[in-house]
GUMARLUM-638754 format. One record per residue: chain; z negated, x negated, y of N, C-alpha, C in turn; residue in three letters; residue number from 1. Coordinates in steps of 0.1 Angstrom, whole numbers. Atoms other than C-alpha are relative to their C-alpha. Example, Ala and Ser with C-alpha at 12.3 -4.5 7.8 and 13.67 -1.06 7.14 Angstrom:
REM GUMARLUM-638754
A_0_-9_-12_-78_-123_-45_0_-9_12_ALA_1
A_0_9_-11_-71_-137_-11_-8_8_11_SER_2
REM end
This chain:
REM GUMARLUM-638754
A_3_-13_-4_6_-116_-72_-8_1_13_UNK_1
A_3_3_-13_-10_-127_-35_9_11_5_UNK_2
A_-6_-5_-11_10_-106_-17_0_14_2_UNK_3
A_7_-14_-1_11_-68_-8_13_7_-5_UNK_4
A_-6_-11_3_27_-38_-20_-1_8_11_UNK_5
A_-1_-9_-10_40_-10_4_1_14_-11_UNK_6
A_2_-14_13_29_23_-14_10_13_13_UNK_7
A_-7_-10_-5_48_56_3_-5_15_-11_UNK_8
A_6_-14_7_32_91_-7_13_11_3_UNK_9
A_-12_-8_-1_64_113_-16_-5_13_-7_UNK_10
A_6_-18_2_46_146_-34_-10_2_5_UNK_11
A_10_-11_-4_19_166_-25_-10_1_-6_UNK_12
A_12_3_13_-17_158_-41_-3_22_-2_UNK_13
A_1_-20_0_-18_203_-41_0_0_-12_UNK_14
A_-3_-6_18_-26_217_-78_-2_-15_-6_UNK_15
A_6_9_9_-35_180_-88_-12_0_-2_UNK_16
A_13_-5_3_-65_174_-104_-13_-12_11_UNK_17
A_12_3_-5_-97_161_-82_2_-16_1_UNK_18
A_2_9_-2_-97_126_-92_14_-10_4_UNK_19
A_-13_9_-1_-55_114_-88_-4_4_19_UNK_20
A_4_-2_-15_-64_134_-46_-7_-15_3_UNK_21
A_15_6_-3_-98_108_-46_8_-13_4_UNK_22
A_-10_11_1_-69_81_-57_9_-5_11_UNK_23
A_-6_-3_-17_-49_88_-26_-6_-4_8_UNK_24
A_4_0_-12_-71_86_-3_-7_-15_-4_UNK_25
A_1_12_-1_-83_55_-16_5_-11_6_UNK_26
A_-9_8_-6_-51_40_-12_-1_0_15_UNK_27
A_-4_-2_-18_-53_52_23_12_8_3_UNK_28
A_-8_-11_-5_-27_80_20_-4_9_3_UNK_29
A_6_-14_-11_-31_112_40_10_7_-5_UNK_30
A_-7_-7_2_1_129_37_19_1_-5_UNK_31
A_-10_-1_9_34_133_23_9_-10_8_UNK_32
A_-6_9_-6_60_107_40_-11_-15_6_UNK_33
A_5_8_-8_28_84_49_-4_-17_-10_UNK_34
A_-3_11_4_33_46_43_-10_-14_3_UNK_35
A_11_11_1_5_18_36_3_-16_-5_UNK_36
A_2_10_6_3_-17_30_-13_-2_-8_UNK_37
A_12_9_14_-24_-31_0_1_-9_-6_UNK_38
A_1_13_7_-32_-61_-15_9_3_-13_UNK_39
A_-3_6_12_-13_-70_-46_-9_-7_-9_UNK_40
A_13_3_11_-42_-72_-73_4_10_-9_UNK_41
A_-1_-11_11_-50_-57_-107_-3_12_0_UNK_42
A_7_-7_-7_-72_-33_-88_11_12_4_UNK_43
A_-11_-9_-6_-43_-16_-70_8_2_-5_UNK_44
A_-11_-7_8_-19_-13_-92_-5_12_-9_UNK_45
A_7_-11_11_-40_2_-117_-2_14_6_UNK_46
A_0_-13_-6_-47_27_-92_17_7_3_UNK_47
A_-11_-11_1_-9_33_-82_7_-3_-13_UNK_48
A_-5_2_15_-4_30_-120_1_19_-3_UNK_49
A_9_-9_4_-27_60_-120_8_17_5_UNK_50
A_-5_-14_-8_-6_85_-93_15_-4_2_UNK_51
A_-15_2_-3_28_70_-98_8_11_-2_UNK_52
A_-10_-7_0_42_103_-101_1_9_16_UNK_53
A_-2_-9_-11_32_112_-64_0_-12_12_UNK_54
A_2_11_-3_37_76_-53_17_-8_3_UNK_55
A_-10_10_-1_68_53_-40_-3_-17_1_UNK_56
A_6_14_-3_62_13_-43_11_-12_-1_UNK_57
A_-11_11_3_81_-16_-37_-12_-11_10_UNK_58
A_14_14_-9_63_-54_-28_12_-2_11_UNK_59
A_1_9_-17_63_-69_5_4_-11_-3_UNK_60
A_-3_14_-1_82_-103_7_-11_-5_9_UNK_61
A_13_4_-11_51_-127_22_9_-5_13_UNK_62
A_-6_1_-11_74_-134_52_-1_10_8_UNK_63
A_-4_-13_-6_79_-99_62_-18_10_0_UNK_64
A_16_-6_-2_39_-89_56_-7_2_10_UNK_65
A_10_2_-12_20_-103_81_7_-16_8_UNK_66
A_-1_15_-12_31_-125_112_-9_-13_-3_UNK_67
A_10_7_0_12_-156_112_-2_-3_13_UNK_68
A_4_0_-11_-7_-167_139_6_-16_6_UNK_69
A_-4_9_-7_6_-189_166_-7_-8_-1_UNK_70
A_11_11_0_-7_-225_162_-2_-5_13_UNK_71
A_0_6_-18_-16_-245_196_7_-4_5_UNK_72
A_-10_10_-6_10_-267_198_9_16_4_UNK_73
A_-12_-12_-3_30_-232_201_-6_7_15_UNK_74
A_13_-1_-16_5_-220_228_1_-7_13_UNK_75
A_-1_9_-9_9_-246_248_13_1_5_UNK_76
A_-12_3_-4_50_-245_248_0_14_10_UNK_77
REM end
């Protein structure tokens, strides 16, 4: 479970109650089509456990996550 989830906010926290909004913005969504990466933990899921009816999620292959960093020998070519 290392690796990340890509969350996507497809409804509208409007007329929800106080704390699924709070949830949102935790994740770091803002508004409706807007797309985050997050850790893959029990933490975060639980949370988009919490708003998965105003939520899209699919994991991140760790290849496609995060580049890794050029080592020296690569630096140098």
């Amino acid at each position: 479970m290392a690796g990340k989830l890509r969350v996507t906010q497809v409804k509208s926290t409007i007329s929800h109650i106080a704390r699924n909004r709070a949830t949102m913005r935790a994740l770091g969504l803002k508004r409706i089509g807007h797309t985050v990466e997050v850790a893959d933990n029990d933490a975060t899921r639980g949370m988009v456990r919490q708003v998965r009816f105003l939520v899209s999620v699919e994991e991140v292959p760790h290849a496609a996550s995060t580049p890794s960093a050029p080592t020296l020998a690569e630096e140098k070519a």
